[in-house]
mmCIF file as Biopython writes it, N, C-alpha, C and O atoms, coordinates in Angstrom:
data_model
#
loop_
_atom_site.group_PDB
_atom_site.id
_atom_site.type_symbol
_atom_site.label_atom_id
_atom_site.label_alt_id
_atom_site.label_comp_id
_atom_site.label_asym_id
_atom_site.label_entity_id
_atom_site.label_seq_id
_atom_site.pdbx_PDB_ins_code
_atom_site.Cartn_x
_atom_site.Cartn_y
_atom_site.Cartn_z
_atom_site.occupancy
_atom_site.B_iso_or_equiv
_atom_site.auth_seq_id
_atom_site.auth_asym_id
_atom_site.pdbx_PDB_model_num
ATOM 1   N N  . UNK A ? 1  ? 120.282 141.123 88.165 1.0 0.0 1  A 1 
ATOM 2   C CA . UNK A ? 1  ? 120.984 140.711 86.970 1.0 0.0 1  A 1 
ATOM 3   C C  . UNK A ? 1  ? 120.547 139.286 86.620 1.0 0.0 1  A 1 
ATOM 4   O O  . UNK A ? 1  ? 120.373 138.353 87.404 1.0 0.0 1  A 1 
ATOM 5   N N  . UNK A ? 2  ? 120.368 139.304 84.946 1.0 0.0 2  A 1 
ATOM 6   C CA . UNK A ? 2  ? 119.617 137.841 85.100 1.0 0.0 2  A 1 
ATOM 7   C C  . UNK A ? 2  ? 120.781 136.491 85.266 1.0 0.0 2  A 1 
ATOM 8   O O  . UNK A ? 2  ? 121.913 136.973 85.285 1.0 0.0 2  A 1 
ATOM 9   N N  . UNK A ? 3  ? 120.796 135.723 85.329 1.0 0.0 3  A 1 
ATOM 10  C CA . UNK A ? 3  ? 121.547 134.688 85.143 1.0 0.0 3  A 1 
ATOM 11  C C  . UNK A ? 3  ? 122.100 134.278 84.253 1.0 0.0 3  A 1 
ATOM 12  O O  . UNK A ? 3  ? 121.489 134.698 83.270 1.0 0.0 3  A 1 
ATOM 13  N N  . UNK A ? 4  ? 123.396 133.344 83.761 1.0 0.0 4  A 1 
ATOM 14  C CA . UNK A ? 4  ? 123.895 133.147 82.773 1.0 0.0 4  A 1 
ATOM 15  C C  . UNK A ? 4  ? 123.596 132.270 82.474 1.0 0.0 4  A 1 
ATOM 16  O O  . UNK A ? 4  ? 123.564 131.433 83.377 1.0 0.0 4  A 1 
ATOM 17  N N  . UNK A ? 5  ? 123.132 131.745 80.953 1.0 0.0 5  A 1 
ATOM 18  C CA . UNK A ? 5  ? 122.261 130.620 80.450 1.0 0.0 5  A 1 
ATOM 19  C C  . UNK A ? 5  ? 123.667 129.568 80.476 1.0 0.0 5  A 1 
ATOM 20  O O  . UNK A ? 5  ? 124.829 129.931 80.293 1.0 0.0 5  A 1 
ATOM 21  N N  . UNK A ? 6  ? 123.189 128.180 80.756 1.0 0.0 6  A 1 
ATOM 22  C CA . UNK A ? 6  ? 124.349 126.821 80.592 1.0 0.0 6  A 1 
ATOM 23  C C  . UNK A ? 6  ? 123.557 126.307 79.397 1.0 0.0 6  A 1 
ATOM 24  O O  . UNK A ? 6  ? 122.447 125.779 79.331 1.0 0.0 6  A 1 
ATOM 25  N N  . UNK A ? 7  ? 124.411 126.601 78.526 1.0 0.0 7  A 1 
ATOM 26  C CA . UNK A ? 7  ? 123.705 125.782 76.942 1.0 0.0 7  A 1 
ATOM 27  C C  . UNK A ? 7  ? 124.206 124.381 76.669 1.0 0.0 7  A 1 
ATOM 28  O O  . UNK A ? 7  ? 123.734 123.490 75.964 1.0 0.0 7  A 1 
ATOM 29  N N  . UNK A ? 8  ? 125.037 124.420 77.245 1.0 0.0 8  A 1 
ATOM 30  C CA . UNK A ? 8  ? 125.757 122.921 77.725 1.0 0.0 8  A 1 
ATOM 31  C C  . UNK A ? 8  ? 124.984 122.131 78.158 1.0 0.0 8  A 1 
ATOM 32  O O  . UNK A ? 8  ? 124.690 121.114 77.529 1.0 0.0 8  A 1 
ATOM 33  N N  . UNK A ? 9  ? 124.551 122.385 79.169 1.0 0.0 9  A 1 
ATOM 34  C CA . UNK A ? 9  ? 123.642 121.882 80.555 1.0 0.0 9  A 1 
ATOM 35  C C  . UNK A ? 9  ? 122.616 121.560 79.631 1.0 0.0 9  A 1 
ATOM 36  O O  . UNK A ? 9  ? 122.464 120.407 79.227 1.0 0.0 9  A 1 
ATOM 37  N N  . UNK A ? 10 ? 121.643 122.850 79.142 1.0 0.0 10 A 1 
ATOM 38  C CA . UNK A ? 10 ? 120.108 122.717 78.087 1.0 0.0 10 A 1 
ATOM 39  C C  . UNK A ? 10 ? 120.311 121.498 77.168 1.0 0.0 10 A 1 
ATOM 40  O O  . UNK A ? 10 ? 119.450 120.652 76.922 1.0 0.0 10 A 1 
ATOM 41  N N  . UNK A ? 11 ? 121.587 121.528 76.689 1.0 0.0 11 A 1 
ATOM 42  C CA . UNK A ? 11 ? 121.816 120.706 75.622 1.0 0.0 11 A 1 
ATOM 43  C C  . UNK A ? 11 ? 121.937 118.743 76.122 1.0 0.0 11 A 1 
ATOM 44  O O  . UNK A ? 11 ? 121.363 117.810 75.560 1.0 0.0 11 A 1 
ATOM 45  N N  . UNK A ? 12 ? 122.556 118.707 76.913 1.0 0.0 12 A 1 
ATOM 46  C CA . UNK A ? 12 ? 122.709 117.236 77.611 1.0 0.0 12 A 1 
ATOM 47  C C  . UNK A ? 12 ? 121.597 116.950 77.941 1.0 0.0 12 A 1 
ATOM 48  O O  . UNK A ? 12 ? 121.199 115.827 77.630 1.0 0.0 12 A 1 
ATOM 49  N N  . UNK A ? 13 ? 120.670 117.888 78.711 1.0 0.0 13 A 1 
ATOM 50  C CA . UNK A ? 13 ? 119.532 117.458 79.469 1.0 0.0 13 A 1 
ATOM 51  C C  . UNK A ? 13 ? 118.236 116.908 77.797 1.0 0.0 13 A 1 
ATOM 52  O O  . UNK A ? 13 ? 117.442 115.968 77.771 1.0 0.0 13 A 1 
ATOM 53  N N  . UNK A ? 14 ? 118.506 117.845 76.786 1.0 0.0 14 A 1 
ATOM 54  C CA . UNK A ? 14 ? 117.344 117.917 76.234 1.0 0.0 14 A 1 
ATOM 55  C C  . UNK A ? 14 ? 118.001 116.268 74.856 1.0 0.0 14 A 1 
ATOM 56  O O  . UNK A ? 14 ? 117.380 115.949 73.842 1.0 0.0 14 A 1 
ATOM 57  N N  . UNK A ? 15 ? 119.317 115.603 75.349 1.0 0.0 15 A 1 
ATOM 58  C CA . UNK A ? 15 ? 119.607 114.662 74.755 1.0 0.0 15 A 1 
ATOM 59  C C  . UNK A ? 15 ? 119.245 113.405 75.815 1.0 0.0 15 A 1 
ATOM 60  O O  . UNK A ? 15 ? 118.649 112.383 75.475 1.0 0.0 15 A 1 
ATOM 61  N N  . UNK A ? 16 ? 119.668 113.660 76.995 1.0 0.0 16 A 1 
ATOM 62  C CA . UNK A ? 16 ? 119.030 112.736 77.627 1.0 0.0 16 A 1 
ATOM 63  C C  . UNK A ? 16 ? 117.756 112.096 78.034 1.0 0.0 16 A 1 
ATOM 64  O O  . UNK A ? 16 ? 117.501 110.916 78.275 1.0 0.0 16 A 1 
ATOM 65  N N  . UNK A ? 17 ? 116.774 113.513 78.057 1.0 0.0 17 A 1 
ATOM 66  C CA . UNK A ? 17 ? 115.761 113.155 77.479 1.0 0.0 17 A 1 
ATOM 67  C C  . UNK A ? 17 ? 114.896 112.160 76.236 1.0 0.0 17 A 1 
ATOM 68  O O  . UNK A ? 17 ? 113.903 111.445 76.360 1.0 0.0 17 A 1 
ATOM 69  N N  . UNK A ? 18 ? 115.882 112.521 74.848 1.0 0.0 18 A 1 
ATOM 70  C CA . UNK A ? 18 ? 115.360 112.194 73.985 1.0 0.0 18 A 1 
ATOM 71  C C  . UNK A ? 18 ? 115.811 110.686 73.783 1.0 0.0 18 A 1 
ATOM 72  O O  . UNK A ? 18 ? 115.527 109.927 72.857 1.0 0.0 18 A 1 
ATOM 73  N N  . UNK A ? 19 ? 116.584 110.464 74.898 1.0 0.0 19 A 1 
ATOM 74  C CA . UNK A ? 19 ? 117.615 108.978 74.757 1.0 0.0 19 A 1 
ATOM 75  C C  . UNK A ? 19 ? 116.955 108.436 75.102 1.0 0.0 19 A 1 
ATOM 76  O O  . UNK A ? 19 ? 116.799 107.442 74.393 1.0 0.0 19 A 1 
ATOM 77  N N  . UNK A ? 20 ? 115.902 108.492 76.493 1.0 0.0 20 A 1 
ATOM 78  C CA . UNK A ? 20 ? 115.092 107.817 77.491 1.0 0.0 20 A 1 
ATOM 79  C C  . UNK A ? 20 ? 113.673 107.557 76.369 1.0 0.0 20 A 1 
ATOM 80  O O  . UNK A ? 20 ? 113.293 106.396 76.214 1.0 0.0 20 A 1 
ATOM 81  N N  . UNK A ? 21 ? 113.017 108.595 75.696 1.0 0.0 21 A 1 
ATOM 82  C CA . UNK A ? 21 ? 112.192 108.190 74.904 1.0 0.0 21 A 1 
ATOM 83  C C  . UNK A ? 21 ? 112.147 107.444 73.815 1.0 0.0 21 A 1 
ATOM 84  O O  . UNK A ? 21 ? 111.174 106.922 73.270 1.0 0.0 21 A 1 
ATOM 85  N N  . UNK A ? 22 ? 113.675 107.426 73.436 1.0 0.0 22 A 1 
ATOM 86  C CA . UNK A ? 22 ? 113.436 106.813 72.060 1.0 0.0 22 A 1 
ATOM 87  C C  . UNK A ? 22 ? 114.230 105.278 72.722 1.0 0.0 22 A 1 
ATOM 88  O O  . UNK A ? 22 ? 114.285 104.392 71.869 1.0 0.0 22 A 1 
ATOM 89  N N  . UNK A ? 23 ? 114.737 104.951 73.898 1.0 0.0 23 A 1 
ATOM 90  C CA . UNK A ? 23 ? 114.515 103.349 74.475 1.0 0.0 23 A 1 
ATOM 91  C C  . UNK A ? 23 ? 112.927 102.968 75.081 1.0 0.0 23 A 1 
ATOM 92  O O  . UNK A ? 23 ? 112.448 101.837 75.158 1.0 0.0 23 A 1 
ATOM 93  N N  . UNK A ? 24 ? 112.450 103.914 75.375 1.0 0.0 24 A 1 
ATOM 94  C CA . UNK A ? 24 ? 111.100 103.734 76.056 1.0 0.0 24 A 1 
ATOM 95  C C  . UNK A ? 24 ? 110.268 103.002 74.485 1.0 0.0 24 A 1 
ATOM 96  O O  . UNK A ? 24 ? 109.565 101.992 74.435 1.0 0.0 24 A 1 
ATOM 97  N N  . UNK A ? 25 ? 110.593 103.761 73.552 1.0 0.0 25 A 1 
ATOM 98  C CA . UNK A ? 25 ? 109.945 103.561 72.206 1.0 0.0 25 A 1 
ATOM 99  C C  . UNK A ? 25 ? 110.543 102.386 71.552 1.0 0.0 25 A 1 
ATOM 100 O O  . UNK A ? 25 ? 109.740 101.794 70.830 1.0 0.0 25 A 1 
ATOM 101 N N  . UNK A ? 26 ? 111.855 101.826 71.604 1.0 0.0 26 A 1 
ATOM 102 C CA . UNK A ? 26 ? 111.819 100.550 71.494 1.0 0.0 26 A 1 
ATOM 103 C C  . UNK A ? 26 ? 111.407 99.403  72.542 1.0 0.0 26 A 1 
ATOM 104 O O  . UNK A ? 26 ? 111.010 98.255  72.342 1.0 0.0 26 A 1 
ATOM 105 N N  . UNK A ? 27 ? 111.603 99.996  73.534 1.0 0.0 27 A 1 
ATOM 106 C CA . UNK A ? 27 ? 111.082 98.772  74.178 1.0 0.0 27 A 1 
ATOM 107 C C  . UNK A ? 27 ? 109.853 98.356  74.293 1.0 0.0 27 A 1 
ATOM 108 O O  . UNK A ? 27 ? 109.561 97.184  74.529 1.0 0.0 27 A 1 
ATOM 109 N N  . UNK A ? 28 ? 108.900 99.437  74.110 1.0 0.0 28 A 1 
ATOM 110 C CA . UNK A ? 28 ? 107.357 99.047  73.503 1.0 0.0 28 A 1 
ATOM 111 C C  . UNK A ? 28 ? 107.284 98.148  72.215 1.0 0.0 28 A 1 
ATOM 112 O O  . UNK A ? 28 ? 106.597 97.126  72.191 1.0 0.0 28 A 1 
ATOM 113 N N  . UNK A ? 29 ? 107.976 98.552  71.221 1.0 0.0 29 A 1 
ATOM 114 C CA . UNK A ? 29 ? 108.192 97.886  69.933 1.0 0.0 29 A 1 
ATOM 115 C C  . UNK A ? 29 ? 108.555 96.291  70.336 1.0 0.0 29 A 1 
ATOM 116 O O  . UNK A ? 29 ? 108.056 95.353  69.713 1.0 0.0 29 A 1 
ATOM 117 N N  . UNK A ? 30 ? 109.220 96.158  71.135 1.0 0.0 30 A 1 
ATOM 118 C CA . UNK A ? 30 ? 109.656 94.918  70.988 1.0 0.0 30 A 1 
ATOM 119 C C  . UNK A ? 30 ? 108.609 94.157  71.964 1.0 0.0 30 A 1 
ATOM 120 O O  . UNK A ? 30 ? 108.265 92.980  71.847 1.0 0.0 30 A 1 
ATOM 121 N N  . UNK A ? 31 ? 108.260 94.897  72.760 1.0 0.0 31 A 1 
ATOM 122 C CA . UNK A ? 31 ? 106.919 93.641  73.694 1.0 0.0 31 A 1 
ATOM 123 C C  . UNK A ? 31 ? 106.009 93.534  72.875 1.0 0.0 31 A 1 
ATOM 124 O O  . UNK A ? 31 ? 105.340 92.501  72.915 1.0 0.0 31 A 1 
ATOM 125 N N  . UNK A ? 32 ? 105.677 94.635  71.806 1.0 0.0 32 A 1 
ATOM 126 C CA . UNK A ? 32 ? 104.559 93.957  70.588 1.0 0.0 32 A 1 
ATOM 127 C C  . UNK A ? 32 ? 104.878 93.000  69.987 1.0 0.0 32 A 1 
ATOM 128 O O  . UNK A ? 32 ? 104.066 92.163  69.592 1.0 0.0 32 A 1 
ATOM 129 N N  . UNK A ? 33 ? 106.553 92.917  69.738 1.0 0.0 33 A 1 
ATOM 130 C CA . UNK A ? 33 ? 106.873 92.187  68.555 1.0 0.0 33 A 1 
ATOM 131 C C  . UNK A ? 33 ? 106.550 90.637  69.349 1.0 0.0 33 A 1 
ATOM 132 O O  . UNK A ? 33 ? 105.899 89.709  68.870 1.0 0.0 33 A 1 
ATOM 133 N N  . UNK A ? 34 ? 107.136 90.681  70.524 1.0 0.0 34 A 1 
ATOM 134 C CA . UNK A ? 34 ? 107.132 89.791  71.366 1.0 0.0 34 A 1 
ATOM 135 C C  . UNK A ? 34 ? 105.795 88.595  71.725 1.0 0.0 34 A 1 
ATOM 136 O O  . UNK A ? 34 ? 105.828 87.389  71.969 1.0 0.0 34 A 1 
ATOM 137 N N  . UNK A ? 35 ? 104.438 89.788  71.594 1.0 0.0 35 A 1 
ATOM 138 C CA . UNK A ? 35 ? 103.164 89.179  71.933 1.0 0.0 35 A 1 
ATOM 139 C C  . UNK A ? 35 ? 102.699 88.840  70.765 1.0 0.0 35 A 1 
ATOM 140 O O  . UNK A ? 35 ? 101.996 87.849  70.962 1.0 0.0 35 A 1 
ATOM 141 N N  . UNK A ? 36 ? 102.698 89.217  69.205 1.0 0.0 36 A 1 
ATOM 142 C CA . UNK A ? 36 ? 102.454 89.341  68.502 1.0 0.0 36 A 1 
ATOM 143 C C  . UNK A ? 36 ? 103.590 87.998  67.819 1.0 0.0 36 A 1 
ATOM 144 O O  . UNK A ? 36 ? 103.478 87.539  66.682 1.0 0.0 36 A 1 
ATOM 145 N N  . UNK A ? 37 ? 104.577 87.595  68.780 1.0 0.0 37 A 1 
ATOM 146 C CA . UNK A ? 37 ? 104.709 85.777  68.431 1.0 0.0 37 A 1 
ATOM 147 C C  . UNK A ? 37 ? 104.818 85.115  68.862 1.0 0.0 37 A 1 
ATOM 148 O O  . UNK A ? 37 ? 105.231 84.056  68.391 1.0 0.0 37 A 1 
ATOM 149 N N  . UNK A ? 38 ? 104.502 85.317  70.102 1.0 0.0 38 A 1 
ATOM 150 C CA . UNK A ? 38 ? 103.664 84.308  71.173 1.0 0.0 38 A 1 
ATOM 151 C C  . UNK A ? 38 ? 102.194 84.383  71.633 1.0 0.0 38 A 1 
ATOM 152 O O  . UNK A ? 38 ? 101.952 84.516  72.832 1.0 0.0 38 A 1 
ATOM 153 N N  . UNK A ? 39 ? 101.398 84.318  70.899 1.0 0.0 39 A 1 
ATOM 154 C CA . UNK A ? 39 ? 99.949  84.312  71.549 1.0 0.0 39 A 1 
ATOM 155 C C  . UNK A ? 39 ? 99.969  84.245  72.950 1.0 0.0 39 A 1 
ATOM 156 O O  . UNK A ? 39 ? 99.592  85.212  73.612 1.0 0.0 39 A 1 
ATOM 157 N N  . UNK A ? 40 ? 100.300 83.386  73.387 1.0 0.0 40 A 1 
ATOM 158 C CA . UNK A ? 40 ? 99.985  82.719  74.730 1.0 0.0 40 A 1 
ATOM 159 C C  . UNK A ? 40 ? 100.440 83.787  75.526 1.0 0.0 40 A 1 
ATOM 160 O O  . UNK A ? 40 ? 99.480  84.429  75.954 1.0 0.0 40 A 1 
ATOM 161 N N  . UNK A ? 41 ? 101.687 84.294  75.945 1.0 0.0 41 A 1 
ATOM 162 C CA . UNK A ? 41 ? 102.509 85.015  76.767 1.0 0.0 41 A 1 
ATOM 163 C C  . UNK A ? 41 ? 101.269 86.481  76.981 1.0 0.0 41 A 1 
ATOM 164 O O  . UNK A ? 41 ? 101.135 87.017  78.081 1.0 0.0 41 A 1 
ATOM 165 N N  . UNK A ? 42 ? 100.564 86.884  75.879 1.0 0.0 42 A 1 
ATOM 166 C CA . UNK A ? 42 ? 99.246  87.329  76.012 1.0 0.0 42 A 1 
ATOM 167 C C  . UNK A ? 42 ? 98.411  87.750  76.988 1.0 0.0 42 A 1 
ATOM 168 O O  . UNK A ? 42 ? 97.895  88.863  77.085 1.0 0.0 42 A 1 
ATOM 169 N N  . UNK A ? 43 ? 98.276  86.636  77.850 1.0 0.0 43 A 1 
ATOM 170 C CA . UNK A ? 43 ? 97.246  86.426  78.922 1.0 0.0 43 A 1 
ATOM 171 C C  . UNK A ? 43 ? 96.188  85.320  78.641 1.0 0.0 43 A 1 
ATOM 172 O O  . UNK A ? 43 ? 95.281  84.907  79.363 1.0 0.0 43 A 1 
ATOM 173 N N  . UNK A ? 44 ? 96.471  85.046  77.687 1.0 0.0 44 A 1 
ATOM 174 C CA . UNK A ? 44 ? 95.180  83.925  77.160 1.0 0.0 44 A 1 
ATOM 175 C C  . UNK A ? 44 ? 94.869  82.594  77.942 1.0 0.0 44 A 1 
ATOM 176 O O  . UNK A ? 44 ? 95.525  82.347  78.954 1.0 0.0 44 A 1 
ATOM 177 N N  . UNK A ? 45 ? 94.083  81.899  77.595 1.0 0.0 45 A 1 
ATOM 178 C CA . UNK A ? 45 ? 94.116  80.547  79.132 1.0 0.0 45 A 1 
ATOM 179 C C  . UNK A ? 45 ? 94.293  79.453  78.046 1.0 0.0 45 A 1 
ATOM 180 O O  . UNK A ? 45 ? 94.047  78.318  78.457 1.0 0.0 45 A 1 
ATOM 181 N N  . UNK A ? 46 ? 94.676  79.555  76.715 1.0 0.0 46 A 1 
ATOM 182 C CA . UNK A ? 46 ? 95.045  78.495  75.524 1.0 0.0 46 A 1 
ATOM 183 C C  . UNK A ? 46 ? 93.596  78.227  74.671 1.0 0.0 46 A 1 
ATOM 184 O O  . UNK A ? 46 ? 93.493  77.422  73.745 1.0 0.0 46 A 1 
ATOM 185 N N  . UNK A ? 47 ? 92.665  78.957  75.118 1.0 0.0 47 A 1 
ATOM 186 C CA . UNK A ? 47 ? 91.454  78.477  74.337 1.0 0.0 47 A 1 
ATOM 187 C C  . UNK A ? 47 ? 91.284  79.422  73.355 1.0 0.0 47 A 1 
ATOM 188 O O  . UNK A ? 47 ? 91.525  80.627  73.430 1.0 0.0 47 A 1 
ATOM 189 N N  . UNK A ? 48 ? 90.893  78.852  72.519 1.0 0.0 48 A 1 
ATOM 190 C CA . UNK A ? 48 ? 90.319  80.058  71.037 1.0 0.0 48 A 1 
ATOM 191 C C  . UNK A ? 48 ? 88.624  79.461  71.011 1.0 0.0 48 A 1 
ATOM 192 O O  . UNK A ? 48 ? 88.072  78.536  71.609 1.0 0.0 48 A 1 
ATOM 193 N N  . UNK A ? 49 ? 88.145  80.468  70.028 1.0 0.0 49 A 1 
ATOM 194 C CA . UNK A ? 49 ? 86.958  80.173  69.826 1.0 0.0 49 A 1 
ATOM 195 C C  . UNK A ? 49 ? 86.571  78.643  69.190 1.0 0.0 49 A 1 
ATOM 196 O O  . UNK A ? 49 ? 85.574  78.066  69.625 1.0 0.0 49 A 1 
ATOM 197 N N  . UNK A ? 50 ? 87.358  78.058  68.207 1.0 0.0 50 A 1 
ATOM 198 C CA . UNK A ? 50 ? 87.175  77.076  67.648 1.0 0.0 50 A 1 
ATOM 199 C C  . UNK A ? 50 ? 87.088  75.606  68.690 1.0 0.0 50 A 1 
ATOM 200 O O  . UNK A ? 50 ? 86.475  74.609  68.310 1.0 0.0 50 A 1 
ATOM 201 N N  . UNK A ? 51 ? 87.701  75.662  69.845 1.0 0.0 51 A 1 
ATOM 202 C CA . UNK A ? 51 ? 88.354  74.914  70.570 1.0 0.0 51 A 1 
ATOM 203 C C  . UNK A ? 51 ? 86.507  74.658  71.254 1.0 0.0 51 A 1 
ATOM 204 O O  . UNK A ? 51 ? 85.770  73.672  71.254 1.0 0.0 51 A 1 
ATOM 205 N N  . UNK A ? 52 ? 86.341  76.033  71.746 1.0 0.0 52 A 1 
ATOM 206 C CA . UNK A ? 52 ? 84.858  75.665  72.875 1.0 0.0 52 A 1 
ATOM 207 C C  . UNK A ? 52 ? 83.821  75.640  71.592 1.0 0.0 52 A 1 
ATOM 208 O O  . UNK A ? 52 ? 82.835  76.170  72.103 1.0 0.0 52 A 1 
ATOM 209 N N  . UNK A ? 53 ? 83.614  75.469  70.815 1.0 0.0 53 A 1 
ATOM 210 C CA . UNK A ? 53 ? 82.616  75.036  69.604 1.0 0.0 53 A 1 
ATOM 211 C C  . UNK A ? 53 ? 82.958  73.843  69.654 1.0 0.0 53 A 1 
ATOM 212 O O  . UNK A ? 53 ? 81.980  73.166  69.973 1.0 0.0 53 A 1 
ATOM 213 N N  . UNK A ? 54 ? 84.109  73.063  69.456 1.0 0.0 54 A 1 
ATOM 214 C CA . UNK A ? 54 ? 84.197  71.817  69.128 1.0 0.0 54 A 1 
ATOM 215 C C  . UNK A ? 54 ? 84.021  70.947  70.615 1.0 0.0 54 A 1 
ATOM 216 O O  . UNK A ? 54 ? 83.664  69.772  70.534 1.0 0.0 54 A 1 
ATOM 217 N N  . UNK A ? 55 ? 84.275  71.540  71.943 1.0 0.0 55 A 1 
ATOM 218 C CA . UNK A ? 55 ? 83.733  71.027  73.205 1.0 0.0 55 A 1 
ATOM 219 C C  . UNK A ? 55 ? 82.371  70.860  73.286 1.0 0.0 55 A 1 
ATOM 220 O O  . UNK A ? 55 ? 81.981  69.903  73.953 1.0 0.0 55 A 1 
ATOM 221 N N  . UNK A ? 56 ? 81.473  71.646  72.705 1.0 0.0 56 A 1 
ATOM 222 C CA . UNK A ? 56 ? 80.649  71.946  72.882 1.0 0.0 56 A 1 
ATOM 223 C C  . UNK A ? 56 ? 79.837  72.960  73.779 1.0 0.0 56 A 1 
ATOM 224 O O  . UNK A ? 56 ? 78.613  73.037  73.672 1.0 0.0 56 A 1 
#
């Protein structure tokens, strides 16, 4: 006999899911927003191109 479906259960799981992706999806959003106004935080070592042209 097959089993009795928990639509309850299907239903929580397939919201909790979509809860985890759509914080996963802001929190990407916001480390762009984040690098995108801080250069530096980046990885950069503070030099731009203009900087070692004018060092020489």
């Amino acid at each position: 006999m097959a089993r009795k479906t928990n639509y309850k259960f299907e239903k929580l799981e397939r919201e909790r899911r979509k809860a985890e992706k759509k914080a996963a999806k802001a929190e990407a959003k916001k480390a762009a927003l984040e690098a995108a106004a801080d250069p530096l935080a980046a990885g950069d070592d503070g030099q731009t191109a203009d900087s070692d042209v004018e060092n020489g």
